[in-house]
C-alpha positions in Angstrom: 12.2 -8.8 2.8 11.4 -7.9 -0.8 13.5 -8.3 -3.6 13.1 -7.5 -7.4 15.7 -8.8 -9.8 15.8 -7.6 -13.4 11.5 -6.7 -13.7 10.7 -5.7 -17.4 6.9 -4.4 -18.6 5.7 -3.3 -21.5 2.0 -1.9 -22.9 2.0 -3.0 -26.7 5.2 -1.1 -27.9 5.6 1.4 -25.1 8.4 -0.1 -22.5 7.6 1.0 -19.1 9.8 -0.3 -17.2 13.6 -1.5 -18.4 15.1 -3.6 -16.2 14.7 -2.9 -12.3 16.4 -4.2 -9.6 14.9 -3.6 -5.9 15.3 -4.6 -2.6 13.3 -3.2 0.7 14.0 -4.0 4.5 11.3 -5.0 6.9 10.2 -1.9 9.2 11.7 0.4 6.1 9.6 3.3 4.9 11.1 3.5 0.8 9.7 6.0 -1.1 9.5 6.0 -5.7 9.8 9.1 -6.9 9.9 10.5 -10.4 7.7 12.1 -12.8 4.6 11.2 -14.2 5.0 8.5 -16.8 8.1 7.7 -15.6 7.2 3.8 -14.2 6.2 4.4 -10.7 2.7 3.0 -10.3 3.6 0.4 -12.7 6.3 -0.8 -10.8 4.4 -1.0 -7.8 1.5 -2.8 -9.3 3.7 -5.4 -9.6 5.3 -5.3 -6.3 1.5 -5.6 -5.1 1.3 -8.6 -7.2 -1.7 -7.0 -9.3 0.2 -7.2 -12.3 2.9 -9.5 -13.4 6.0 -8.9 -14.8 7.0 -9.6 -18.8 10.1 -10.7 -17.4 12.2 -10.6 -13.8 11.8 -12.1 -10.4 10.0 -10.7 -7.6 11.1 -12.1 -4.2 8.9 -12.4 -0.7 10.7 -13.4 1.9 12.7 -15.9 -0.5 9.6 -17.3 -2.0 9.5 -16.1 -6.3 6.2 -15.1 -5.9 5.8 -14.5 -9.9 5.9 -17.9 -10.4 2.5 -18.2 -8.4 -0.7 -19.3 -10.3 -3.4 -16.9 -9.8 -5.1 -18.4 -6.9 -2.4 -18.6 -4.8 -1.2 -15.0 -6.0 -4.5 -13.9 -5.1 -5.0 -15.7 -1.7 -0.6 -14.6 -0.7 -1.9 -10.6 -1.9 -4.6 -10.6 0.5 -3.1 -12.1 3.5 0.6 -10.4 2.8 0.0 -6.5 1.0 -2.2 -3.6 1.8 -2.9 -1.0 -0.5 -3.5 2.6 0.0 -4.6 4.5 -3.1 -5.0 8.0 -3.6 -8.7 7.3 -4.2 -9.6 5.9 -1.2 -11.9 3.8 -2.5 -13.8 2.9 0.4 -17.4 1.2 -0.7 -20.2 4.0 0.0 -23.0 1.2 1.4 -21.1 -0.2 4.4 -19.3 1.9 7.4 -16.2 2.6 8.6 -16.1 -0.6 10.7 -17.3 -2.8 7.8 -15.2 -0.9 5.3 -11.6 -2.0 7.1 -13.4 -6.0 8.1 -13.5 -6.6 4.3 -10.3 -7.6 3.8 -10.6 -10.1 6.9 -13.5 -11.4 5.6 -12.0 -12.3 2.3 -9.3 -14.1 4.4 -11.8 -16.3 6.4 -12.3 -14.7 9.7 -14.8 -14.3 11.9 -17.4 -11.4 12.0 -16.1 -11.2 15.5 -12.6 -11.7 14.8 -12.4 -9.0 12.1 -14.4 -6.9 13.8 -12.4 -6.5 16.8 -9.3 -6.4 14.5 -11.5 -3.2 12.9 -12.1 -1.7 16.1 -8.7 -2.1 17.8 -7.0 -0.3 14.4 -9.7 2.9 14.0 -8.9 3.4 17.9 -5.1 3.4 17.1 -6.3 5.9 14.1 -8.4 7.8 16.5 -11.2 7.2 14.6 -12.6 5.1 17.7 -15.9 7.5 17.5 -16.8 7.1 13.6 -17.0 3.3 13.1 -20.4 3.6 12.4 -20.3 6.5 9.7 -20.3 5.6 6.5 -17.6 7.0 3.9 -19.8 10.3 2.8 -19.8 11.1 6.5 -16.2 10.9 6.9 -13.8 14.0 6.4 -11.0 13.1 3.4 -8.5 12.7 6.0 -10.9 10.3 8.0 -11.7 8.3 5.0 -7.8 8.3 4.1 -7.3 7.0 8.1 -9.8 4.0 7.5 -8.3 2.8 4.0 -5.1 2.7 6.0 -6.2 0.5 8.6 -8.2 -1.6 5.8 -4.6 -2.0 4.4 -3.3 -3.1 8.2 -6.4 -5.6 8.9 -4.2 -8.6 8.0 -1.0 -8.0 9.4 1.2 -7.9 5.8 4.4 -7.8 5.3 4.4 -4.7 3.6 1.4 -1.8 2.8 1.9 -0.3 -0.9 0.4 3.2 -0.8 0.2 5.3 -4.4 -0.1 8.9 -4.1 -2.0 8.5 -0.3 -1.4 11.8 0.4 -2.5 13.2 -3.2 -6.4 14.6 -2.2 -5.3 15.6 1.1 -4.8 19.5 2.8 -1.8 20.5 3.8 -2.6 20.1 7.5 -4.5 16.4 7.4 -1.4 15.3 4.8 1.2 15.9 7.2 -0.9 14.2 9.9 -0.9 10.9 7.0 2.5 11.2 6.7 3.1 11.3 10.7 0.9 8.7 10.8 3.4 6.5 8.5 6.1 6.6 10.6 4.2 5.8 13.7 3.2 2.7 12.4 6.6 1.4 11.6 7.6 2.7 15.0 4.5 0.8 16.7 3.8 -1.9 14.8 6.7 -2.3 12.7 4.9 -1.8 9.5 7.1 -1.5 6.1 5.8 1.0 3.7 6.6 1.5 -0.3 4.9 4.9 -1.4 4.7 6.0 -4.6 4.5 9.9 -4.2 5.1 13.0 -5.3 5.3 15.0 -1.9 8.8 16.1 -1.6 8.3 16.5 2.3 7.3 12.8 2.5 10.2 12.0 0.1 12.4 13.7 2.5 11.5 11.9 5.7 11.9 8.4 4.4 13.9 5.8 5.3 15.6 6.0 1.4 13.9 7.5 -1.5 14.2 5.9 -5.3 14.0 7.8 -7.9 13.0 6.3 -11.4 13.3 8.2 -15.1 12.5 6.5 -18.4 11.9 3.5 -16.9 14.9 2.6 -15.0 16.1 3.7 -11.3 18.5 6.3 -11.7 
C-alpha cells in the first residue's frame, strides 16, 4: 500500500536520513525503531506527507504522492493519514465529541455526519460516556483514546502514531497497544508507529530498525 524508494533529508549540513527504501502492507501493524536522533520521526513526517523529501519517491497506492502540489498534498493528508502523537494534542475549548469531528469537518461533512462518525468510534473506544468532557477532564489514557479515533474519523489508509504510548502508565499503555491490534483486527486499520516500547516492538506485524540514518 505504501512504498518509499530511495527518500533522502537533510537540515542544513546534518543528513538525517540516507537513502530509505520502505514498503508497508494494508492491515500491517510496522513498527521504527532506533535511537533518538537516529531518523525515526523524520522519516515518518514524510510518510505523513508533513514534510517532503530532498530526494526519493513516496508511493500511495501507486500514486507518487511527492509530486503533489500543496493543496492537493494537503486535501490527500486529511482524507488518507491519521496521526497519533505522543502529545495528544487535543484542543482544550472543544470536547471529546468535537475534538475527533475536526478532522471531518475539515473534509466537508456534515455536523451530523461527523458527529455520528464521532460517536460510533468513542463507543468502539469505550469512551461512549465522556463525549461531552472536555480534554482536562479526561484521564491521559482517555485523552490518548480520543486522539486515536480523531486519527480514524476519515477512514485512511494508514494512521502514523509517534511515541503514542510515550506519557502513558504501564497499565493504560498496554491497554493502547491492545487497542492497536484490535483495530486492524476490526476495522482493518494499518498502523506505522514510531516507538520506543520494546513490548509494542515485539507484538508487531515486523519491526524496522533505523541507525545513522539508514534501516539497518
Amino acid at each position: 500500500m505504501i512504498e518509499v524508494r530511495n527518500i533522502r533529508k537533510s537540515y542544513g549540513n546534518l543528513q538525517v536520513l540516507k537513502g530509505i527504501d520502505l514498503t508497508v502492507k494494508e492491515k500491517e501493524i510496522v513498527t521504527i525503531v532506533g535511537a533518538s536522533g537516529a531518523g525515526k520521526s523524520t522519516l515518518l513526517h514524510l510518510l505523513g506527507t508533513l514534510d517532503r523529501p530532498d530526494s526519493g519517491e513516496i508511493w500511495y497506492n501507486r500514486e507518487n504522492i511527492a509530486l503533489y502540489p500543496p493543496d492537493r498534498l494537503a486535501t490527500f493528508r486529511n482524507r488518507n493519514i491519521g496521526f497519533v502523537f505522543q502529545f495528544h494534542h487535543l484542543l482544550p475549548e472543544f470536547t471529546a465529541l468535537e475534538n475527533v469531528c475536526i478532522p471531518a469537518w475539515l473534509k466537508g461533512d456534515s455536523r451530523k455526519e461527523a458527529e455520528r462518525k464521532a460517536r460510533a468510534l468513542l463507543d468502539l473506544l469505550g469512551l461512549q460516556t465522556r463525549t461531552r468532557h472536555k480534554p482536562a477532564e479526561l484521564s491521559g489514557g482517555e485523552q490518548q483514546r480520543v486522539s486515536v479515533a480523531r486519527a480514524l474519523i476519515n477512514s485512511p489508509q494508514v494512521v502514523l502514531a509517534d511515541e503514542p504510548s510515550g506519557n502513558l502508565d504501564t497499565h493504560t499503555r498496554t491497554e493502547l497497544h491492545r487497542l492497536f491490534f484490535r483495530l486492524r483486527d476490526e476495522l482493518g486499520q494499518t498502523f506505522v508507529i514510531v516507538t520506543h516500547d520494546t513490548e509494542l516492538a515485539s507484538l508487531s506485524d515486523r519491526t524496522i530498525t533505523l541507525s545513522d540514518g539508514k534501516i539497518v
